[in-house]
VEXLOVEX-551520 format. One record per residue (C-alpha): x, y, z. Coordinates in steps of 0.25 Angstrom, whole numbers, padded with zeros to 4 digits, m for minus. Layout:
% VEXLOVEX-551520
+-------+-------+-------+
|  east | north |    up |
+-------+-------+-------+
|     X |     Y |     Z |
...
+-------+-------+-------+
//
This chain:
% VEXLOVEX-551520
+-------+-------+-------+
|  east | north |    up |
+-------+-------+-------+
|  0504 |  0316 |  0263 |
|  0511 |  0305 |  0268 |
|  0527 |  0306 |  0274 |
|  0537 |  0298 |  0265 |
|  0543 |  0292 |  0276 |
|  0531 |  0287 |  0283 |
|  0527 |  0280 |  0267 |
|  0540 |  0273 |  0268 |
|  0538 |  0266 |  0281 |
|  0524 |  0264 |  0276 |
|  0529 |  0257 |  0265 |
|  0539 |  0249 |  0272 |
|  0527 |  0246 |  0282 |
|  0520 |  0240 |  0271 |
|  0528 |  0231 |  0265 |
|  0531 |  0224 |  0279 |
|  0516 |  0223 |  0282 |
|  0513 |  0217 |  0267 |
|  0525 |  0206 |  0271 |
|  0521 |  0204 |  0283 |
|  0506 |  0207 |  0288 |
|  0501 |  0206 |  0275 |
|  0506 |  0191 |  0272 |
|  0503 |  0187 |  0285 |
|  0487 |  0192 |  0283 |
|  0487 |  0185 |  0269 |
|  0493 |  0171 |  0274 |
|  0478 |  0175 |  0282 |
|  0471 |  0179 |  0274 |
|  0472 |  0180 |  0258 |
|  0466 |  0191 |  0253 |
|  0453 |  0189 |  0249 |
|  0456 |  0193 |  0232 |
|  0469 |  0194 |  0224 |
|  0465 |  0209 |  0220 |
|  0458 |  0219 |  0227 |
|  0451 |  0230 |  0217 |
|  0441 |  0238 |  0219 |
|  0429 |  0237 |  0209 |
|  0436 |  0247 |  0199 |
|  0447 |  0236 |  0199 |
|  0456 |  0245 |  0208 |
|  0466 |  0235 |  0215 |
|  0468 |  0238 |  0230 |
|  0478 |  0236 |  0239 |
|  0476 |  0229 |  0253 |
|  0480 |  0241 |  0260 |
|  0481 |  0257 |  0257 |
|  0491 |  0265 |  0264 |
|  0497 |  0280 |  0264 |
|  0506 |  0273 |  0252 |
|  0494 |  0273 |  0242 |
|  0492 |  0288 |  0244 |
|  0506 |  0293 |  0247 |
|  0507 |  0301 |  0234 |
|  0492 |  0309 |  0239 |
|  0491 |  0323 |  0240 |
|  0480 |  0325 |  0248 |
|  0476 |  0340 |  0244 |
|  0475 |  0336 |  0230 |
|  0470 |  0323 |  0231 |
|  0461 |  0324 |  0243 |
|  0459 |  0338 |  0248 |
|  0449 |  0342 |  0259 |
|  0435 |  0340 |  0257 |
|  0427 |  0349 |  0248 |
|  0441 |  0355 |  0242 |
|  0450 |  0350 |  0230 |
|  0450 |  0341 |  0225 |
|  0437 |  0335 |  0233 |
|  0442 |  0320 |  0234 |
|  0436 |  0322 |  0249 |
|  0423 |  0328 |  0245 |
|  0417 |  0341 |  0238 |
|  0412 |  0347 |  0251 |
|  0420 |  0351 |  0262 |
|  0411 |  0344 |  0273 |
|  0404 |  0334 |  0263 |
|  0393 |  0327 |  0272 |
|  0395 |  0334 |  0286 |
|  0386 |  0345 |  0278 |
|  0379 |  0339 |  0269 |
|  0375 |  0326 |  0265 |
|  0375 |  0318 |  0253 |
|  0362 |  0318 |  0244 |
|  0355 |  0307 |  0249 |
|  0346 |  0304 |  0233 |
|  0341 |  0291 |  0230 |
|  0340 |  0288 |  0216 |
|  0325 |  0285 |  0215 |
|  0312 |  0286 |  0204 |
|  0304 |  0275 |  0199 |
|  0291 |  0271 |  0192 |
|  0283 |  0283 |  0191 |
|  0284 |  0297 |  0193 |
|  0274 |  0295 |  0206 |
|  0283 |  0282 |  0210 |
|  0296 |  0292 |  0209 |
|  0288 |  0304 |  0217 |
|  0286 |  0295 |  0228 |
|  0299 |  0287 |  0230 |
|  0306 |  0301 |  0232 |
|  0297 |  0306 |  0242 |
|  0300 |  0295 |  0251 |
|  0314 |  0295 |  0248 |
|  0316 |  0309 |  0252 |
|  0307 |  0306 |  0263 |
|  0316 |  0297 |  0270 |
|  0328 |  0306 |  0267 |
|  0333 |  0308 |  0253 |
|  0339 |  0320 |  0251 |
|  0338 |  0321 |  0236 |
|  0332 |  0315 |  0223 |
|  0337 |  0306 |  0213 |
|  0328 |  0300 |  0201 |
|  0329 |  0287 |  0193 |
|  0322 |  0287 |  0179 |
|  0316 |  0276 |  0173 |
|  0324 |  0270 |  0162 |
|  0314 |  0278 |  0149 |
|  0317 |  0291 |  0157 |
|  0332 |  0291 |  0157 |
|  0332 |  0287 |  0143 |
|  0319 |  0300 |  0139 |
|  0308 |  0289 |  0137 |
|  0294 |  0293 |  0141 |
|  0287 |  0283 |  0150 |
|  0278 |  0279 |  0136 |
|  0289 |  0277 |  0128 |
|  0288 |  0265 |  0122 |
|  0304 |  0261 |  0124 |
|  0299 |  0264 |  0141 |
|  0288 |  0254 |  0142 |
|  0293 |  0245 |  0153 |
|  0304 |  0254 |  0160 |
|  0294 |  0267 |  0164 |
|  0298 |  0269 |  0180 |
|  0306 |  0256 |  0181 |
|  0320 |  0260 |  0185 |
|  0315 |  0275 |  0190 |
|  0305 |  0285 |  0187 |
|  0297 |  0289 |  0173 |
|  0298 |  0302 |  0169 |
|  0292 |  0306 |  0157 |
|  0289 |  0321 |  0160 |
|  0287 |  0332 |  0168 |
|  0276 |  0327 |  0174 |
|  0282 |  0315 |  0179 |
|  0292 |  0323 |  0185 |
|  0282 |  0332 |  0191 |
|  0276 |  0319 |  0199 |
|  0291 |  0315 |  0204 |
|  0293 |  0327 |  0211 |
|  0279 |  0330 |  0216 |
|  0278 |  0334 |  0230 |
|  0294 |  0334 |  0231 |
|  0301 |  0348 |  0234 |
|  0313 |  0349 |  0222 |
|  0317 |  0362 |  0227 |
|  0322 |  0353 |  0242 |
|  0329 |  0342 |  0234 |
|  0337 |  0337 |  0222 |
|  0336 |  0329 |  0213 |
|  0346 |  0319 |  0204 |
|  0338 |  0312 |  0189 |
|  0347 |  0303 |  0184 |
|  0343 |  0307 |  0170 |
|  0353 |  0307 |  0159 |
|  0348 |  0308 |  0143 |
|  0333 |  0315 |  0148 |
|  0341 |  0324 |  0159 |
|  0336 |  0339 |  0152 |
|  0321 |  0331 |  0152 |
|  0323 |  0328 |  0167 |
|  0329 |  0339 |  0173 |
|  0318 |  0348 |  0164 |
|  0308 |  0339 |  0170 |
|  0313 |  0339 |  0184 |
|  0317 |  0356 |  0182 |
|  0301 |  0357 |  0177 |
|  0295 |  0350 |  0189 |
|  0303 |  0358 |  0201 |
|  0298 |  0371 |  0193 |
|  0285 |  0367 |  0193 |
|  0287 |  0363 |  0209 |
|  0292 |  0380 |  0210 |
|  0305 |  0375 |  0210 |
|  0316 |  0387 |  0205 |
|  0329 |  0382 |  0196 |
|  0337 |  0384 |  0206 |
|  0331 |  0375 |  0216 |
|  0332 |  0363 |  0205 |
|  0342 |  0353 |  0212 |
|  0347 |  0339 |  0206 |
|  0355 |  0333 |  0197 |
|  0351 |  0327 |  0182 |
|  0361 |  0315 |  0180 |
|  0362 |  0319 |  0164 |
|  0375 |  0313 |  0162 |
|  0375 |  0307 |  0149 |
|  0390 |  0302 |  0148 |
|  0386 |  0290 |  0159 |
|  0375 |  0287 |  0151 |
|  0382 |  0280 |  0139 |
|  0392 |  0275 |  0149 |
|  0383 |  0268 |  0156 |
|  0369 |  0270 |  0161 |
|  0365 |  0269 |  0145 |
|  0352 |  0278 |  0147 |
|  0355 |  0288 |  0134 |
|  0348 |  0293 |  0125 |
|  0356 |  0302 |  0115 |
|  0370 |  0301 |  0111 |
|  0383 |  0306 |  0119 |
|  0385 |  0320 |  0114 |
|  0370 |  0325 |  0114 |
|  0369 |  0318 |  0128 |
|  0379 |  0326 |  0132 |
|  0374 |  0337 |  0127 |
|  0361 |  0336 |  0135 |
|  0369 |  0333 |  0145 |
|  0375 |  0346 |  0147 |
|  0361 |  0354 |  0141 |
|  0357 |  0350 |  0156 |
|  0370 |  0354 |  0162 |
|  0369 |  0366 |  0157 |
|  0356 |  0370 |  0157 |
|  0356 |  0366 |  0173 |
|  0369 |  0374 |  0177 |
|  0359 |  0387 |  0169 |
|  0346 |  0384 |  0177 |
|  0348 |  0374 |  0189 |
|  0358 |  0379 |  0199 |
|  0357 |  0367 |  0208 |
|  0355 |  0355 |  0198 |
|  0366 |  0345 |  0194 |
|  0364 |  0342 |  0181 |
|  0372 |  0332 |  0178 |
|  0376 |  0319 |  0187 |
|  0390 |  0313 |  0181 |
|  0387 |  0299 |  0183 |
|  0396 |  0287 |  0185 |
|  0385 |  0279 |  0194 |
|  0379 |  0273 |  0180 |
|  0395 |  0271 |  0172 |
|  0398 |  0262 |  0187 |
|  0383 |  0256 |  0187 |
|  0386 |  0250 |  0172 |
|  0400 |  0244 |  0178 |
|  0411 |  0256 |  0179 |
|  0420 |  0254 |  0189 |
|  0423 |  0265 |  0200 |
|  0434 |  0271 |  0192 |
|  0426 |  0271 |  0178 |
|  0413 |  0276 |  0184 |
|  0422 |  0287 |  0192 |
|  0430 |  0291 |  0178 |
|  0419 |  0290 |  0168 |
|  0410 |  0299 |  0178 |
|  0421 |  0309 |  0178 |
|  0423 |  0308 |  0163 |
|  0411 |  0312 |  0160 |
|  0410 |  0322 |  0169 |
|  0421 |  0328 |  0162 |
|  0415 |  0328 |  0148 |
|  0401 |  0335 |  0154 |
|  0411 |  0345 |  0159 |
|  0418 |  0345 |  0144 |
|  0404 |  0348 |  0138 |
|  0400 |  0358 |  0148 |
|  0412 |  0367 |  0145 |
|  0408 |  0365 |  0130 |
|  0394 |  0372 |  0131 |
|  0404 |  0384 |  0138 |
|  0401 |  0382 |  0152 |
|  0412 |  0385 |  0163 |
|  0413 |  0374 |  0170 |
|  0411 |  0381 |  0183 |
|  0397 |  0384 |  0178 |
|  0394 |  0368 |  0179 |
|  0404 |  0359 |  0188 |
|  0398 |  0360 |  0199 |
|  0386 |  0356 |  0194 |
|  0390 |  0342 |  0189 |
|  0388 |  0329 |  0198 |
|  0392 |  0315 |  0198 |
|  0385 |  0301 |  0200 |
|  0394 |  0291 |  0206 |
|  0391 |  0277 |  0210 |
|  0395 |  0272 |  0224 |
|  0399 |  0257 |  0222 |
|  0403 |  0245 |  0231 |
|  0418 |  0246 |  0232 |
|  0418 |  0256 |  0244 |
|  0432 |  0262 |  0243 |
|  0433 |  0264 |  0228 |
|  0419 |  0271 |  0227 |
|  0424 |  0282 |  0237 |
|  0438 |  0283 |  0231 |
|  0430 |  0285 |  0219 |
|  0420 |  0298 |  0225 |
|  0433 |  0305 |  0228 |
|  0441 |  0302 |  0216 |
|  0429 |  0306 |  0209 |
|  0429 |  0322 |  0215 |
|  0443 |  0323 |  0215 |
|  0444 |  0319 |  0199 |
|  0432 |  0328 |  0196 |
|  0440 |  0340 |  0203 |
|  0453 |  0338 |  0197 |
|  0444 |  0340 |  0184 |
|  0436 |  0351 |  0185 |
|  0448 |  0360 |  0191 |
|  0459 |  0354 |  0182 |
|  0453 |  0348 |  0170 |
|  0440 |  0360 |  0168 |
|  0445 |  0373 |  0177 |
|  0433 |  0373 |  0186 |
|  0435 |  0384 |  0197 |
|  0424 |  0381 |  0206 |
|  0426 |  0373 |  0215 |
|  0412 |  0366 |  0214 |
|  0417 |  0364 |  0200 |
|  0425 |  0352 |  0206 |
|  0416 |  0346 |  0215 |
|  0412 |  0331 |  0212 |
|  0398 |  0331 |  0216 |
|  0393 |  0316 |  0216 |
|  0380 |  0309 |  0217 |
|  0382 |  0293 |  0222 |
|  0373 |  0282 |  0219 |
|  0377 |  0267 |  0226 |
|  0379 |  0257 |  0216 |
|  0365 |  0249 |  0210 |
|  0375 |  0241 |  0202 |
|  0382 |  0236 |  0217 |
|  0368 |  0232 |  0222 |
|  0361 |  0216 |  0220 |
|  0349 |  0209 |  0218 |
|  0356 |  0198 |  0228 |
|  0356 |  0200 |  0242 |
|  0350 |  0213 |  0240 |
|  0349 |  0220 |  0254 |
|  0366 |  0219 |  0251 |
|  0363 |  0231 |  0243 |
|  0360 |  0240 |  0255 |
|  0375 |  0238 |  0258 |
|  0380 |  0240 |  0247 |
|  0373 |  0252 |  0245 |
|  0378 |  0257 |  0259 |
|  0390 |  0255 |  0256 |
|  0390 |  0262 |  0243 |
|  0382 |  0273 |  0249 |
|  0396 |  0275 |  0259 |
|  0405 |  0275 |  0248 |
|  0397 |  0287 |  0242 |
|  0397 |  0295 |  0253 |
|  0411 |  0294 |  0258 |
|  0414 |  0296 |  0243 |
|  0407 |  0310 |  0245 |
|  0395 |  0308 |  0237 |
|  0384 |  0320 |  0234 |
|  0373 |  0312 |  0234 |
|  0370 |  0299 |  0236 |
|  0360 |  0287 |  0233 |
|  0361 |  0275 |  0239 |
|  0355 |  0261 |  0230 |
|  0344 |  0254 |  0236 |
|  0346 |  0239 |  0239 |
|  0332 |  0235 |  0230 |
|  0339 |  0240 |  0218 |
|  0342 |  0228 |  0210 |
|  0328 |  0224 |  0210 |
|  0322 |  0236 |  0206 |
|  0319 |  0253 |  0210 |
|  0322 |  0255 |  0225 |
|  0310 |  0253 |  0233 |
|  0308 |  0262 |  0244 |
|  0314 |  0253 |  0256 |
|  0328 |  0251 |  0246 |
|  0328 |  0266 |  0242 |
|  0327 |  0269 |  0257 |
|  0337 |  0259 |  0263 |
|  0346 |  0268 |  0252 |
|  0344 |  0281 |  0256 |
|  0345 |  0276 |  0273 |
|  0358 |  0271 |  0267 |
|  0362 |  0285 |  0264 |
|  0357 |  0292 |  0276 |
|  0363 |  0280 |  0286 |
|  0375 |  0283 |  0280 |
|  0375 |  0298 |  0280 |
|  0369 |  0297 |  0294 |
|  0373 |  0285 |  0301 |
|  0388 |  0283 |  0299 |
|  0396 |  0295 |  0299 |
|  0403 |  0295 |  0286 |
|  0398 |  0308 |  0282 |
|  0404 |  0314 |  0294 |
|  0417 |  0317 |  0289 |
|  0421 |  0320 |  0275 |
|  0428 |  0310 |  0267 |
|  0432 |  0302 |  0277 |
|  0440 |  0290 |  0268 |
|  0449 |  0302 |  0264 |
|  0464 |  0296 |  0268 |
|  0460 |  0282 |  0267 |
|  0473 |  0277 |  0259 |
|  0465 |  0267 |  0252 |
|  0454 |  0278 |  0248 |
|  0463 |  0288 |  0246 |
|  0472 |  0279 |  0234 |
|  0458 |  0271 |  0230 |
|  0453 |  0286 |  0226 |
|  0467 |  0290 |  0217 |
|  0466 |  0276 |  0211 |
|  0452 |  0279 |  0206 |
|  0454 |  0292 |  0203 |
|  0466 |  0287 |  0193 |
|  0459 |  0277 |  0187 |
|  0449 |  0285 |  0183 |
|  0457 |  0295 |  0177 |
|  0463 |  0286 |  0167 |
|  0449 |  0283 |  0164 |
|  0446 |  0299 |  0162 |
|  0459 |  0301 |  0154 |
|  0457 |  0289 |  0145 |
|  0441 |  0297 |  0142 |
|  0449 |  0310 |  0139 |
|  0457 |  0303 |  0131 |
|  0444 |  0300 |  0121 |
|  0439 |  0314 |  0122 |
|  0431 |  0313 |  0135 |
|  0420 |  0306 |  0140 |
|  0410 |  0308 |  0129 |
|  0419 |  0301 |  0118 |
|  0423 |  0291 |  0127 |
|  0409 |  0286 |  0128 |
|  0407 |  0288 |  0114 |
|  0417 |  0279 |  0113 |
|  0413 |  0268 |  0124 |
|  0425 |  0269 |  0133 |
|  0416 |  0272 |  0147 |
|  0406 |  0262 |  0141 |
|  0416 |  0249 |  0140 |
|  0425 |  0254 |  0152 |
|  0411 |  0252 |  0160 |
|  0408 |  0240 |  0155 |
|  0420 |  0233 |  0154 |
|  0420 |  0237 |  0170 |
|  0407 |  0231 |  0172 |
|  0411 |  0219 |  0165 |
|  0425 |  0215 |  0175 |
|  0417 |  0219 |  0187 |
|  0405 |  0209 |  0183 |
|  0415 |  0199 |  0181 |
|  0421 |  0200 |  0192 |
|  0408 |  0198 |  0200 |
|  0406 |  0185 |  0192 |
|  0420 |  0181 |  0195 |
|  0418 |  0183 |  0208 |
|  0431 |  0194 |  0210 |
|  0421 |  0203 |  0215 |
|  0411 |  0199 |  0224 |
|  0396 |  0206 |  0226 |
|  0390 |  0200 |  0238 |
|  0376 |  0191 |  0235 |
|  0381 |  0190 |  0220 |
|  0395 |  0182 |  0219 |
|  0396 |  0180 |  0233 |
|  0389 |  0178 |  0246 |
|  0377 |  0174 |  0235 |
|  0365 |  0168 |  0242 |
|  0354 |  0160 |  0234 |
|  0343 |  0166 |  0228 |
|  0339 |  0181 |  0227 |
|  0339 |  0187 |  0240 |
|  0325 |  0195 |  0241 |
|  0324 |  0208 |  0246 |
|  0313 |  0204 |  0259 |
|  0305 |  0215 |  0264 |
|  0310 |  0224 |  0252 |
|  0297 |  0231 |  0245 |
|  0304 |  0230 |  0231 |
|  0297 |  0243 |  0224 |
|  0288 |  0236 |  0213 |
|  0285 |  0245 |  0201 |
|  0273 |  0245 |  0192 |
|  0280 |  0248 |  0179 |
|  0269 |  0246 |  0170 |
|  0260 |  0255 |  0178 |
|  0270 |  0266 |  0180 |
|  0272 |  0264 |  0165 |
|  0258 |  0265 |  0161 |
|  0257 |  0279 |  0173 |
|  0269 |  0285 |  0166 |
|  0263 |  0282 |  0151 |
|  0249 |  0288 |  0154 |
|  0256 |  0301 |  0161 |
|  0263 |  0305 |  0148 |
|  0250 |  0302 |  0139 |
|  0243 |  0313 |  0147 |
|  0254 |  0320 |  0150 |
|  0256 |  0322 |  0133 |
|  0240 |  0322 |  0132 |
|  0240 |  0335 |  0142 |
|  0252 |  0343 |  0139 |
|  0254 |  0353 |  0130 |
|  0260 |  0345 |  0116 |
|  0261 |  0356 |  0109 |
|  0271 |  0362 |  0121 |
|  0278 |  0350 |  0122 |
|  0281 |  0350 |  0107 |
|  0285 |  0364 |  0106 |
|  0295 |  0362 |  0118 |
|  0301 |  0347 |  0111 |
|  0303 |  0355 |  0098 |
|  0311 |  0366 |  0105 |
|  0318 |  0357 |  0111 |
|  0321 |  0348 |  0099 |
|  0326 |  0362 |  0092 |
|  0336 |  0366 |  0105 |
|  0342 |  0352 |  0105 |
|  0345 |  0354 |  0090 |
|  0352 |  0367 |  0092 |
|  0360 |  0361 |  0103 |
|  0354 |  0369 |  0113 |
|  0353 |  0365 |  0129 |
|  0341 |  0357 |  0128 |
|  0338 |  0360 |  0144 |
|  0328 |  0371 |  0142 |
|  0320 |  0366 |  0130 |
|  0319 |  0351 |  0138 |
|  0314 |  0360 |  0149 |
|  0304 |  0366 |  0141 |
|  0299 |  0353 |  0135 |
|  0297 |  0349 |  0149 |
|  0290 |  0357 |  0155 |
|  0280 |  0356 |  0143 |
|  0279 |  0342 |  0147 |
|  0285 |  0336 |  0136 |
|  0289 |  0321 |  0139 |
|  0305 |  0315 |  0142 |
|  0303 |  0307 |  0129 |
|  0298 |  0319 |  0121 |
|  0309 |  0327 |  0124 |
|  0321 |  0315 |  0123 |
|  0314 |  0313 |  0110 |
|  0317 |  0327 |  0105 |
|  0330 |  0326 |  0109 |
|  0334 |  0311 |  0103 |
|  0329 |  0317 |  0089 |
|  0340 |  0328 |  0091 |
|  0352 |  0321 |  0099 |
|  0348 |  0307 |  0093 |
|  0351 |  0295 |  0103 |
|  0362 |  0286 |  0107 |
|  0366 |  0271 |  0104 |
|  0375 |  0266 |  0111 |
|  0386 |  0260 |  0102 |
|  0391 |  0246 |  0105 |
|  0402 |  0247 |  0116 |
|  0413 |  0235 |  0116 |
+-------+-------+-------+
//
């Protein structure tokens, strides 16, 4: 890209401007720390030139938008057509609770759904469990049946707009429940649209929700793949997810290779079962986090499509060119926000939120600044979505399509990590692939050992977080004229208890058995277990019933220790 000549006298330009206006500005100023790196512990220089990218090809390392190798985005004219999905992570308390929140959100705007489970629902509890007391609609919404999903989407259209359930282990239960109660609204399969999270892989890595041990949860896994790709034309049925592996303390570079690594054992397994993989690469989709450190989480975004290209052509043959596409949901990062001086977090979030788009995100939600303290009221969740729509509104970077393309500095920061994380990558293959590498606890230590530098570096003070090591101010800021949301957990617990007592007393039991027993049978033949957990559905049997029928078949998971 850049004439020879024209590098040398660069060069030469550079050396005189670090001996002369360089030394002259640190007799100045001293810079301000002995090493600058970005939060992956990438060392940065002070400036970037055409030197840092003089060996680039651009065709095969940038490309025009919506071509190969989609560095610059997978659509052509990326969000002068279209927008990103605007879908706040929401659900608490009750099924009522949930129902409610989402109709005010999409009142002021949202453009698609996206539910949080309590904790007993992403690890198949019912709400009377005795292993629930105390956690029933805490951290997001009870489900326990049909029923509850029935109340949920009562009065909402989901033929008009899709939904995301970040659901892992009980992902067949949900996506039943959620395929039952859009049937029962007239709903057709092919109007069905979402996405099912169901990506076991990040569960023993990090988030720690499982249930069953790594092969039959993978197995699962793909019964939902599968089944979907047969019967649900416009579902994404798995979210490949780094937000939780970078939550629990991965780096940049870890949460981009790990993410990818197990994107490639799904991919391995789905092949396995005999499908082509241009029956099913275009239905797979990603979860990233958008973080603090501006620049790298951008680089990151680009680095990410242009790896996931390079390995479905090269690596898996894929023909279509959907097959390549990198398709991404973001999230800003809870872990970034603080219960000190928390009206920061609207800033933070903010800036985030931009990082994501110019990174070319799908679909997007935004933290609220309430967070730390507890579930999003609806002044926080609102401030979070305005943040979306001033963005995408206001200033003017969705008019052109990658416009940091070219920037020196974002153009080496996006090779760096891409090479980073491919020694990550080859050092996984090296084991076999992702799922014995978790076996063995390498993402598991790599996370925490990251977690570990980056919490001392806070304490050491080599990375500063504004309001907690420095610019502190006495006391516990409050957050004035904030309505905090206040749930009644004892009451929702007792609402959500007495609805399964009536809901078992007023079924029919000897349908529900009938349905468990069939589906006990299909899970010991190794059958997909999609249309038998359907069935029990539909018949109202309870999440706990069915995850129960399936623990006595698959067994469950403890985690060995990991040193």
């Amino acid at each position: 890209m850049f004439n020879e000549e024209a590098l040398e006298e660069l060069e030469d330009k550079i050396r005189k401007w670090e001996k002369s206006t360089v030394v002259k500005s640190l007799e100045r100023f001293r810079e301000r720390m002995e090493k600058f790196t970005t939060l992956s512990g990438i060392t940065i220089k002070n400036v970037y030139t055409p030197l840092d990218v003089r060996d680039i090809d651009y065709f095969d390392k940038l490309g025009l938008p919506g071509e190969y190798p989609f560095t610059r985005g997978i659509h052509a004219t990326m969000y002068r057509g279209r927008l990103w999905t605007m879908r706040m992570f929401s659900g608490y308390g009750s099924p009522e609770d949930t129902n409610k929140r989402l109709k005010y959100l999409i009142a002021h705007g949202e453009t698609g759904l996206s539910l949080a489970f309590d904790y007993p629902t992403l690890i198949g509890l019912d709400a009377d469990d005795p292993q629930a007391c105390g956690e029933v609609g805490v951290c997001g919404v009870s489900v326990s049946s049909l029923k509850d999903m029935e109340i949920i989407y009562n009065g909402i259209d989901m033929s008009s707009i899709t939904t995301n359930m970040t659901i892992n282990p009980p992902a067949p239960v949900l996506l039943s429940m959620y395929v039952a109660t859009a049937e029962k609204q007239g709903v057709t399969y092919e109007r069905i649209g979402g996405t099912t999270q169901n990506d076991p892989l990040k569960e023993f890595i990090a988030q720690k929700s499982y249930v069953f041990p790594p092969e039959p949860a993978v197995k699962i896994s793909m019964d939902v793949i599968e089944w979907s790709i047969k019967n649900l034309p416009l579902w994404n049925p798995i979210s490949i997810s780094g937000y939780h592996i970078r939550e629990a303390g991965a780096t940049a570079v870890q949460e981009l290779a790990f993410t990818i690594a197990d994107g490639i054992e799904y991919v391995r397994q789905l092949i396995l079962r005999g499908l082509n993989v241009d029956e099913f690469a275009h239905r797979l989709s990603f979860f990233f986090d958008a973080h603090i450190n501006f620049f790298e989480e951008i680089a990151k975004f680009r680095a990410a499509r242009r790896m996931w290209a390079k390995i479905m052509k090269e690596w898996f043959n894929a023909e279509k060119e959907r097959s390549l596409w990198l398709r991404f949901h973001t999230q800003t990062a809870g872990v970034s926000l603080t219960a000190q001086q928390p009206f920061n977090n609207i800033v933070r979030t903010t800036i985030e939120a931009l990082a994501a788009v110019l990174g070319g995100t799908q679909s997007l939600h935004t933290n609220s600044l309430d967070e730390p303290f507890r579930v999003p009221s609806e002044f926080g969740a609102k401030i979070a979505l305005r943040t979306q729509q001033i963005i995408a509104y206001e200033t003017g970077v969705a008019d052109v399509v990658d416009p940091l393309a070219g920037s020196y500095y974002i153009e080496w920061l996006t090779d760096e990590i891409e090479e980073q994380a491919w020694k990550y990558i080859d050092r996984i293959e090296k084991m076999g692939g992702m799922l014995e590498a978790v076996k063995k606890g390498y993402p598991q230590r790599e996370v925490t050992e990251a977690s570990y530098r980056f919490q001392k570096e806070v304490e050491e003070r080599k990375k500063f977080i504004v309001g907690v090591n420095i610019y502190v101010e006495g006391g516990e800021e409050e957050i004035r004229n904030v309505p905090l949301l206040d749930i009644n957990q004892e009451e929702i617990e007792r609402r959500q208890v007495e609805r399964l007592r009536k809901l078992r007393m007023e079924r029919n039991n000897e349908a529900v058995q009938s349905a468990l027993n069939k589906l006990s049978k299909a899970a010991s033949r190794n059958e997909n277990i999609m249309p038998y957990v359907l069935d029990a559905v539909k018949s109202y049997a309870t999440l706990g019933e069915i995850m129960n029928v399936l623990k006595e078949v698959y067994g469950i998971w403890v985690e060995p220790p990991i040193y």
